[in-house]
N, C-alpha and C positions, 0 to 999 in steps of 0.2 A: 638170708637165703631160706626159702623153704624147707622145712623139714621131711615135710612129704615127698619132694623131688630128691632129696639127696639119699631116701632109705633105698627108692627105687635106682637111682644112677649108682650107687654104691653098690647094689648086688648087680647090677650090669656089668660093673667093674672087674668084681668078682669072677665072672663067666666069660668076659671079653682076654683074647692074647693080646691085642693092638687095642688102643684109643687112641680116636681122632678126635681134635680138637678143630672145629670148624672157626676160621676166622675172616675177617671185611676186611678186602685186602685194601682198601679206603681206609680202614681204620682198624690196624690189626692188635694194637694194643690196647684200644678199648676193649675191643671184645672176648678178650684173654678171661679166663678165668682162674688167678691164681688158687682159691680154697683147691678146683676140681685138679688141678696141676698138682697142686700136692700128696692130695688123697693117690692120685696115681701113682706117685714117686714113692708113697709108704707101701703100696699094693707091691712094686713092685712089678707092677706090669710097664710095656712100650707105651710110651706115649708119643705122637707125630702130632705135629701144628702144619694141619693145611688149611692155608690163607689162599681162598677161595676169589672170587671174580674177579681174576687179575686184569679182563677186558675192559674194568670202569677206572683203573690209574693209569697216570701216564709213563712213558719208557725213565724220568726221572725218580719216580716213586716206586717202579720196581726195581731201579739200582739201589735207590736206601733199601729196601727192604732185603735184598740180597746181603746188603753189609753188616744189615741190624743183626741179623738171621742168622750169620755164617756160625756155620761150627754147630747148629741147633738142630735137631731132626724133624727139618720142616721141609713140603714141598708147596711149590706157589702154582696155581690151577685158574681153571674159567670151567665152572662147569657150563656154562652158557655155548664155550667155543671146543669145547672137548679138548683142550688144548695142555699137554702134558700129561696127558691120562696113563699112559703106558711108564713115563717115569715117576707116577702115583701109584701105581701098583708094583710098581719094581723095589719102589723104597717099604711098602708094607713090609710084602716078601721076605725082603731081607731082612726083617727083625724076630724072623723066629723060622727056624728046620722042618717044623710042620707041618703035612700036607695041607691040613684041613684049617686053616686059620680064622677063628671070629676075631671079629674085628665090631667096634663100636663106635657110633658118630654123635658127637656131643657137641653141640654151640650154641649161641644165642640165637632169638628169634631173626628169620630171614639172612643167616648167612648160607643159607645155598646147602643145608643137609641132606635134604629127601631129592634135589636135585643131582646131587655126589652119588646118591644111593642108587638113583636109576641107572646113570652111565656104570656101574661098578657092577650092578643087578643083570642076571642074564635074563628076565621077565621084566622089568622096569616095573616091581611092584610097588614102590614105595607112594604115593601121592605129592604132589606140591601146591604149593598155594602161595600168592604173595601176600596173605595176614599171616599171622601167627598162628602155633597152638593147631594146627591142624592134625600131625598124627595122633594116634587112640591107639594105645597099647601095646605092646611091645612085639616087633613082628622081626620073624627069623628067616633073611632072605639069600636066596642059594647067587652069590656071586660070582664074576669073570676070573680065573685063575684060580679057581679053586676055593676063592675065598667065601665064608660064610658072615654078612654080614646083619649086625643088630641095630635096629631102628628104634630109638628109644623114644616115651613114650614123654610127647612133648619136647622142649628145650630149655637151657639153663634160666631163672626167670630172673628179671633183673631187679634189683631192690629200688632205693631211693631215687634213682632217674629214669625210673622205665620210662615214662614218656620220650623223653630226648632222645633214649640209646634207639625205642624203637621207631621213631622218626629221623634219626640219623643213617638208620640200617635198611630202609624202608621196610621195615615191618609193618609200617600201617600205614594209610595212604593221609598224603598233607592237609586235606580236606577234611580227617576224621578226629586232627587232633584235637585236644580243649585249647593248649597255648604254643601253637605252630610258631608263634614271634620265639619262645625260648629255645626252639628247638634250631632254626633260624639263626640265629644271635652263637650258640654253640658250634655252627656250624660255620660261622664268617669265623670264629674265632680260629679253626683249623685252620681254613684256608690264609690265612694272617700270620700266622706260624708254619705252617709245612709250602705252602703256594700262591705266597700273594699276588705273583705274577698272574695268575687266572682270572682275578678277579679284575684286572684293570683289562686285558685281552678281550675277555670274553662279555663286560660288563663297563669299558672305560670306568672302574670304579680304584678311587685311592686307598690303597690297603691300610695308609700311615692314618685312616680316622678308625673308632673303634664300635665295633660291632653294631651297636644302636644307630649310630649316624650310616655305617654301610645300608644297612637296612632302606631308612629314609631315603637315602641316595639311590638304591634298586628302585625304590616304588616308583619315585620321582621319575626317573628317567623312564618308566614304563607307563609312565601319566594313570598311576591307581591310584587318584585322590577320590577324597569324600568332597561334599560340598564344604567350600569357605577355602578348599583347595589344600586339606591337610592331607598326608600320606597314608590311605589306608595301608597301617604295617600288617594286620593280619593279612590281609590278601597280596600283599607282596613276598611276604613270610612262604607261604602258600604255593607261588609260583616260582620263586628261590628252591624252596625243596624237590617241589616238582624236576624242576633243569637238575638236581641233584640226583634224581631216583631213576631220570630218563639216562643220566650220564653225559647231559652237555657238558657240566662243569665237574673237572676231575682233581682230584691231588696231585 
């Protein structure tokens, strides 16, 4: 982890009463971040885990996530559909008697921050962007209910798989990556574990082959060969991620 982002999220820490933990309600355990979980847990400050775009899983993927969840001081959100927003600010609230509560949002790239910030913002200052890395410096915005929230300067950065996590999270568009097939191949692997039913549904595709051959079998049936009639796997890779980032295909 960087050391430059942690001097800075650290005195955030410091100054914030609540931390948000921004998570992909697609994938809320990747995007967890235990080191910043803990640091909050020595600080001594609240911490809430809101698992953000609940509008791209299906009504079975939000029952596991209620189950995984329970008893944990998390709420489940869309900031795309506004939806639970009053019982996201009710659960802030209640974790501390003061009028004036900052509050801090912290997650990986493209889980929905600066989008959380607007709906919560009585000015909708915060900016969004679907790449990464878009806010610049640390800005102090006057929130709904009183609350005063911090917009931290950038997102948590990811080490040894950032390409993957950020084309699993759509942080970066299919198109821009260098090896879309690994990211692709990672991503048949969920759906093989959490929903393989989606992938025969939505793809007549057999979930019992394994990740490489799914692939082939996408491209194939979407006739993306090269000449001599091999499966171009990048550009099936490519449009596999795509139906992923659009939310045809869900958990």
């Amino acid at each position: 982890m960087k050391r430059g982002f942690w001097i800075v999220v650290k005195d955030i820490i410091r100054k914030a009463d609540i931390i948000l933990e921004i998570l992909d309600a697609r994938m809320p355990d990747l995007t967890r971040n235990k080191h910043l979980e803990q640091y909050v847990a020595v600080s001594g400050k609240r911490l809430i885990l809101v698992i953000n775009k609940k509008d791209l899983i299906s009504e079975n993927a939000i029952k596991g996530i209620e189950e995984r969840y329970s008893g944990q001081n998390y709420v489940l959100v869309s900031s795309k559909s506004h939806r639970d927003m009053n019982k996201f600010i009710g659960l802030i609230k209640s974790k501390s008697k003061k009028d004036k509560l900052k509050v801090a949002f912290i997650g990986y790239p493209n889980t929905g921050k600066s989008s959380l910030i607007n709906i919560l913002s009585r000015s909708g200052r915060a900016r969004t962007s679907l790449e990464s890395g878009l806010t610049r410096g640390i800005q102090l915005i006057s929130g709904k209910g009183g609350l005063m929230l911090i917009d931290t300067p950038g997102v948590v950065p990811y080490e040894g798989r950032e390409e993957v996590m950020l084309g699993l999270t759509s942080a970066i568009s299919p198109d821009k990556l260098k090896d879309p097939e690994a990211v692709a191949y990672e991503l048949l692997g969920i759906f093989k574990k959490s929903n393989p039913l989606a992938l025969k549904e939505e793809y007549d595709l057999d979930a019992g082959l394994d990740a490489e051959e799914l692939l082939l079998e996408f491209g194939k049936k979407r006739h993306m060969l090269r000449k001599g009639g091999f499966v171009d796997e990048r550009r099936a890779a490519i449009q596999l991620l795509t139906d992923w980032h659009k939310g045809r295909i869900r958990i």
